[in-house]
C-alpha positions as CSV (number, residue, x, y, z in Angstrom):
1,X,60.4,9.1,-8.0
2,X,57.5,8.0,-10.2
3,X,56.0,5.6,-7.0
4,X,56.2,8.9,-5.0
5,X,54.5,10.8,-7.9
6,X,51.6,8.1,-8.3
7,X,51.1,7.5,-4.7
8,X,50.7,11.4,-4.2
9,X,48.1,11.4,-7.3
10,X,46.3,8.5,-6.1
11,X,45.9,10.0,-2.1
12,X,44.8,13.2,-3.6
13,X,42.2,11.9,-5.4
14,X,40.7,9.8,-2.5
15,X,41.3,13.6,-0.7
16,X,38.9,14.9,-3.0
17,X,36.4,12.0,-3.1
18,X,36.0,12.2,0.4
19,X,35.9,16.0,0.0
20,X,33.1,15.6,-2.2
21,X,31.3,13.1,-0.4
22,X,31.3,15.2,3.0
23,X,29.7,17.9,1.2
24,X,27.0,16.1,-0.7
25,X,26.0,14.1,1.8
26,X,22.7,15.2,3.5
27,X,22.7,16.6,7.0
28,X,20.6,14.5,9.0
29,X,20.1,16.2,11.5
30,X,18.3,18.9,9.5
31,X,15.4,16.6,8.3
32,X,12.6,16.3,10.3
33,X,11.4,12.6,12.0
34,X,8.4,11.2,10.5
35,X,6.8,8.4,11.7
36,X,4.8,6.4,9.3
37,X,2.5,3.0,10.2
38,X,2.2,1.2,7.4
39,X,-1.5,-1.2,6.9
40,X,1.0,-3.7,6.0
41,X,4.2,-4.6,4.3
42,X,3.8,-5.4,0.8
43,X,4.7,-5.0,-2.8
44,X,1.8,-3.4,-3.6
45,X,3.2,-0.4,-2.0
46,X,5.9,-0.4,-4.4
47,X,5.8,3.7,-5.2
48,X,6.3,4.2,-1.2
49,X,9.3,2.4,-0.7
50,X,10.7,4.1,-4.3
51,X,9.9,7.1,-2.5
52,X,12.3,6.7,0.5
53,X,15.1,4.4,-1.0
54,X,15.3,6.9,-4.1
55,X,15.7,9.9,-1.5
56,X,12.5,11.6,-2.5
57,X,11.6,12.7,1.4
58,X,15.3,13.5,2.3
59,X,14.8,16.0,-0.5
60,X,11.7,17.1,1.4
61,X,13.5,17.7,4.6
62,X,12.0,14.2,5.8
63,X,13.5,11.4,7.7
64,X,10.9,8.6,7.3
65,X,10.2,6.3,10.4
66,X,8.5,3.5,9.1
67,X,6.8,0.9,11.2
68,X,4.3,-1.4,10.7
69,X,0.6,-1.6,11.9
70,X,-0.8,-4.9,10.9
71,X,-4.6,-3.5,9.8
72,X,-6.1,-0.8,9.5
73,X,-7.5,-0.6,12.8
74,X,-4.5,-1.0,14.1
75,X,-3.3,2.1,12.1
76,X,-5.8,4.1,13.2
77,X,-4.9,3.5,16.7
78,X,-1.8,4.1,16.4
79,X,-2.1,8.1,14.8
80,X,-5.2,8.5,17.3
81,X,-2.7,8.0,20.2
82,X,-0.1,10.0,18.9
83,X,2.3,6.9,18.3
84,X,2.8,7.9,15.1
85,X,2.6,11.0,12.9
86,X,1.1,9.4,9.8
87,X,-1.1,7.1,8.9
88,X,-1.4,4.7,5.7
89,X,-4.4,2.4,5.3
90,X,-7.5,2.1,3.4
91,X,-9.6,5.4,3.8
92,X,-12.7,3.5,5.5
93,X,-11.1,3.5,8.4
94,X,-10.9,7.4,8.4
95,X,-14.6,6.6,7.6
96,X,-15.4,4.7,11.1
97,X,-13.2,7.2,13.2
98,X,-15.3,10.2,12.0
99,X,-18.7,8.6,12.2
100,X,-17.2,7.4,16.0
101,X,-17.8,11.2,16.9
102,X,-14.3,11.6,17.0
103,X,-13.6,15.7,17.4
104,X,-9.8,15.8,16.3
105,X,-11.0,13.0,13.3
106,X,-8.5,11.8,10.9
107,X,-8.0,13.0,7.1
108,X,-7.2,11.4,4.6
109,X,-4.7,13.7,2.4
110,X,-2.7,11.5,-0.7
111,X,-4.0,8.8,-2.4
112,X,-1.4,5.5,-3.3
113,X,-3.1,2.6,-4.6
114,X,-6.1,3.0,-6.9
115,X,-7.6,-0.5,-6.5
116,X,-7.6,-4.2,-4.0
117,X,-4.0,-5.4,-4.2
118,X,-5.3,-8.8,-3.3
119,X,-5.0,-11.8,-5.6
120,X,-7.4,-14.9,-5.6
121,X,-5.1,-18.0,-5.0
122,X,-6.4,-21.9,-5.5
123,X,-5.4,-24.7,-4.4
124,X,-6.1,-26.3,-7.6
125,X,-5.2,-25.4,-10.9
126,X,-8.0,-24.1,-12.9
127,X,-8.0,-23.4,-16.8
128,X,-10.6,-20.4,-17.3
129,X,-11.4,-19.3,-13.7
130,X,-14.5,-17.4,-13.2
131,X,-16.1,-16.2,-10.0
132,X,-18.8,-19.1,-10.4
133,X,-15.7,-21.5,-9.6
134,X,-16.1,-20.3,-6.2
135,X,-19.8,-21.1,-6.1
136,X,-19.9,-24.3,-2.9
137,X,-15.9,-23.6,-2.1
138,X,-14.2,-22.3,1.5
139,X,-12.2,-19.0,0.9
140,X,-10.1,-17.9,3.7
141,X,-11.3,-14.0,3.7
142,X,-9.9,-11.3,4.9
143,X,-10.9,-9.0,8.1
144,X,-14.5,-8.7,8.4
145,X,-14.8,-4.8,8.0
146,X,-11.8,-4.7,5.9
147,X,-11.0,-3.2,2.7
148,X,-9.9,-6.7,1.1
149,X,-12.6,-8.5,2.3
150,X,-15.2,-5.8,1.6
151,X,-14.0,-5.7,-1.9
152,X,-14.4,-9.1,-2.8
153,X,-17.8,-9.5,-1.2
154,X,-18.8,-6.8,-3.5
155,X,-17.1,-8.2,-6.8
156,X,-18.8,-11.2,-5.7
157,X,-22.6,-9.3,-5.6
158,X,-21.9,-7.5,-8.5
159,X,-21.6,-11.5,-10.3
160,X,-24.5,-12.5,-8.6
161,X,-23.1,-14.6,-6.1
162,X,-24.3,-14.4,-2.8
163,X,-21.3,-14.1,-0.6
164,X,-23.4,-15.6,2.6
165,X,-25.5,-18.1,0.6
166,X,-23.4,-19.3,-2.4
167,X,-20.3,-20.4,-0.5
168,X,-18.0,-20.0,2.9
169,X,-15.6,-17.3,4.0
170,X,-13.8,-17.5,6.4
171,X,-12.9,-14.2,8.3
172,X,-12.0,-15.6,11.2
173,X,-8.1,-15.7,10.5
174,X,-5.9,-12.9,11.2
175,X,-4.3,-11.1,8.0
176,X,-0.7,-12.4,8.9
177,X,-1.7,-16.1,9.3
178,X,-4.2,-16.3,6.3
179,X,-1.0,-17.7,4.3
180,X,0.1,-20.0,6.7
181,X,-3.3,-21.3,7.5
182,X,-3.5,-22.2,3.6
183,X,-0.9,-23.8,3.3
184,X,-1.5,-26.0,6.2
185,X,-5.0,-27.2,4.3
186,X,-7.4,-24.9,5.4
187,X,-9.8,-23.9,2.3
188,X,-9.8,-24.4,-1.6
189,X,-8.8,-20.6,-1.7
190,X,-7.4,-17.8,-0.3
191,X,-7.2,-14.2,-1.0
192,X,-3.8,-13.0,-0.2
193,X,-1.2,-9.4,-1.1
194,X,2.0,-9.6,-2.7
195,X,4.6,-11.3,-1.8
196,X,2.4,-13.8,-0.6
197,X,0.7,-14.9,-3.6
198,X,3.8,-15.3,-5.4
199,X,5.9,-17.5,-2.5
200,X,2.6,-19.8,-2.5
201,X,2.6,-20.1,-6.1
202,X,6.2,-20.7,-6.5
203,X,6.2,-23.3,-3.6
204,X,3.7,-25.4,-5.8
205,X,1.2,-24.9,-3.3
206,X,-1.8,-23.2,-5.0
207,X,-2.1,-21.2,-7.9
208,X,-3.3,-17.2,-8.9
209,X,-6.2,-17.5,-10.7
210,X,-7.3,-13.5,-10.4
211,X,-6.8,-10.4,-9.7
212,X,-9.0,-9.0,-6.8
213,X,-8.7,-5.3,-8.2
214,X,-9.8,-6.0,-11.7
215,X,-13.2,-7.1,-9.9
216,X,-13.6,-4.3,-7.2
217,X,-12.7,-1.4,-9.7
218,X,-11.3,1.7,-9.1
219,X,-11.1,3.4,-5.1
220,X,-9.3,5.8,-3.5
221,X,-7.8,2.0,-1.9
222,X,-4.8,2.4,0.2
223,X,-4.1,6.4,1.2
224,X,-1.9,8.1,4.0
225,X,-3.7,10.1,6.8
226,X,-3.2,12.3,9.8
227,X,-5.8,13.9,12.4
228,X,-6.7,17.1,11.9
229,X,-4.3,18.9,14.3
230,X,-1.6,17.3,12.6
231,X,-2.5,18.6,9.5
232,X,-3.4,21.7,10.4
233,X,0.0,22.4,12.7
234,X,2.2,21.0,10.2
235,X,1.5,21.9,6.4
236,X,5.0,21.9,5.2
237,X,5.6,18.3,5.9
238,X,2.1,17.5,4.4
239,X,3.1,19.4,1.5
240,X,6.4,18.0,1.7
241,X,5.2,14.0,1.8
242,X,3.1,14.4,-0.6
243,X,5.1,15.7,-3.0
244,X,7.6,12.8,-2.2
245,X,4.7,10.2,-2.7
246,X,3.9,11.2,-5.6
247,X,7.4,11.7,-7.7
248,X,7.2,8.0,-6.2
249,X,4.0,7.3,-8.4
250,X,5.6,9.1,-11.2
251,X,8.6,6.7,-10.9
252,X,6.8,3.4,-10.8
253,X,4.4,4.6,-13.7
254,X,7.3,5.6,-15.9
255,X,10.4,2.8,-15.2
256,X,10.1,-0.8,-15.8
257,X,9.5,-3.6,-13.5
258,X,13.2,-4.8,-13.5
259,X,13.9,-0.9,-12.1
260,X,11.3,-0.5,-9.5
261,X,12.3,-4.0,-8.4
262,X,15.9,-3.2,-8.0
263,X,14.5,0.3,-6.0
264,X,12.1,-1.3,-3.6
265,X,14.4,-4.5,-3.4
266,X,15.9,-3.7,0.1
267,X,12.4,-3.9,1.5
268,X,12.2,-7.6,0.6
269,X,15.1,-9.4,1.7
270,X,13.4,-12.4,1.7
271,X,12.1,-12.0,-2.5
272,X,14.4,-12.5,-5.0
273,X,14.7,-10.2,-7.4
274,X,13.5,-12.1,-10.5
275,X,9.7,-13.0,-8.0
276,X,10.2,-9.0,-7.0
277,X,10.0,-8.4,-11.1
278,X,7.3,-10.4,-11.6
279,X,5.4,-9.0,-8.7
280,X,6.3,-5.9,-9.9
281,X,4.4,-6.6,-13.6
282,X,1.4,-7.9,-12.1
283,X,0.7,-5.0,-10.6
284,X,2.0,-2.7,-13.1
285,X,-1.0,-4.7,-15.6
286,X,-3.6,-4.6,-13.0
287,X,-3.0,-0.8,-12.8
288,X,-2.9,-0.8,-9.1
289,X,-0.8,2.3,-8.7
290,X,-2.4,5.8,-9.1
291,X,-0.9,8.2,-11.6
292,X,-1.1,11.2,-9.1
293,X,-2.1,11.5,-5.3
294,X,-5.7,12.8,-6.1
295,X,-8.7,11.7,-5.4
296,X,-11.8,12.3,-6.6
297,X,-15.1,12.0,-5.2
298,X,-16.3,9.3,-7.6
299,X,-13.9,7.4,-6.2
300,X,-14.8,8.0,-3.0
301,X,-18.5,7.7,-3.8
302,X,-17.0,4.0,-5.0
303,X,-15.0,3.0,-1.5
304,X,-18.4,3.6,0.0
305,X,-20.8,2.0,-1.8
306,X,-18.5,-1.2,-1.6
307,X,-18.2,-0.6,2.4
308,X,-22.0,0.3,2.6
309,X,-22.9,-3.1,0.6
310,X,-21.1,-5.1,3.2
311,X,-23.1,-3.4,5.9
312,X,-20.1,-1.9,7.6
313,X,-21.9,2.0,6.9
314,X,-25.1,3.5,7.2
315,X,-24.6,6.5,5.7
316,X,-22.1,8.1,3.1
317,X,-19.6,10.2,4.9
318,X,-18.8,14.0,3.5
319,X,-16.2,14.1,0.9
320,X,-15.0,17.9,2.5
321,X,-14.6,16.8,5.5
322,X,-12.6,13.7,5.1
323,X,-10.2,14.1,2.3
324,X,-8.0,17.1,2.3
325,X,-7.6,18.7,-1.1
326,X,-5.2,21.9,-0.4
327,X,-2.3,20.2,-2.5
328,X,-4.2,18.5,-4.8
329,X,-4.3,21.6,-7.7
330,X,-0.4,20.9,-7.5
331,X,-0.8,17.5,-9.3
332,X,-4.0,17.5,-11.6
């Protein structure tokens, strides 16, 4: 009698478990498809991939459809065709699509990442690295045109090195091969995101020696963006994302590397967990991660003095136009 008794207790409560689970589980087919390109996959975009894994867009009514874009150009082309719904890149790119003549033009509309998330890597090991260690060297570069590149050519001028004169960049290499290109001998340094620093690193192959962002200061760097239409047609899921993104800069500014690493560690099958943390705290230090999706137009004075330097603008483009405040006053 008591093995009927316990059996009935135990299939009862799996009844109710699965009860319970039916009912809190999310309708999907209520939440609206997103599609999102991505510049690239990175840890750097840690409070992104919070943001979805910790349910922040379902609670939006948003099914996020992330693919990637390798570049921003590629990005751009992607949301100007329709491909995609939403763009995320560096905001010079909205920059060149507007001065194009482009009628429907793309907005930027929530900031991410508040500096470079590149890291300087060396071949050699080097005890005191300064920017004059690069003075005669061969740096694999990134894009020419690009934020990463852009950026360090203009910490470079800012140290009075003449990126032209003083040594050689290469910016020949596409963004996906400049690790592999390094590691087969090419250069005595390379500029390269995260994870890709770290696998080098740990592979005894070169070495970080700085932090890319400490030297270009602070930008509206990485941001999400949509035409015009889009934004215009669809407030509620602009309203909507962004309020997802930015609980997911709240969480990364307010948990510790061990817990954004175990949030965003689904994203990086190919990182362990212990490489993910210390990722994690080097980006945390280098305070890449904005505290809210704002942006300001210092910042954006900033992005376009560094892209102006590098001769990739002629003129400064007009904060109204290009950056789309509405839900802004939500989060200062």
């Amino acid at each position: 009698m008591k093995k009927i008794i316990v059996s009935f207790i135990l299939l009862l409560i799996i009844a109710i478990a699965i009860v319970f689970s039916v009912i809190n589980k999310k309708d999907d087919s209520k939440l609206t498809k997103v599609s999102l390109a991505e510049v690239t996959h990175s840890v750097f975009y840690a409070p992104q991939y919070a943001a979805i894994n910790n349910g922040y867009f379902e609670d939006e009514g948003i099914d996020i459809d992330l693919v990637l874009a390798s570049g921003a150009d590629a990005v751009m082309a992607s949301v100007l065709s329709g491909d995609v719904d939403i763009g995320f890149s560096g905001t010079e790119a909205t920059i060149y699509v507007y001065q194009g003549g482009e009628e429907d033009y793309v907005m930027t509309f929530a900031g991410l990442t508040q500096k470079d998330g590149s890291f300087l890597v060396s071949r050699e090991k080097i005890d005191n690295f300064t920017l004059d260690d690069l003075k005669g060297k061969y740096v694999i570069g990134g894009r020419e045109g690009g934020m990463p590149e852009m950026t360090f050519e203009w910490a470079l001028r800012e140290h009075g090195i003449d990126p032209k004169k003083d040594l050689t960049i290469d910016t020949s290499i596409a963004f996906a091969a400049m690790q592999g290109a390094f590691i087969g001998g090419t250069g005595d340094f390379v500029t390269l995101f995260e994870p890709n620093a770290t696998s080098v690193e740990k592979e005894g192959l070169g070495y970080v020696v700085a932090y890319i962002g400490d030297l270009g200061g602070f930008v509206p760097y990485t941001a999400y963006n949509a035409r015009k239409s889009f934004i215009e047609k669809n407030p509620e899921i602009i309203k909507g994302f962004s309020k997802a993104i930015n609980r997911g800069l709240e969480f990364v500014n307010n948990s510790s590397a061990e817990e954004i690493a175990n949030a965003i560690v689904d994203f990086f099958p190919d990182t362990s967990l212990n490489d993910l943390v210390t990722i994690v705290n080097r980006y945390k230090d280098g305070k890449a991660w904005k505290e809210n999706i704002t942006i300001n137009e210092d910042e954006w004075q900033h992005i376009q003095e560094i892209v102006i330097a590098a001769g990739e603008l002629e003129e400064y483009a007009p904060f109204e136009d290009l950056i789309y405040t509405k839900y802004f006053k939500d989060y200062e």
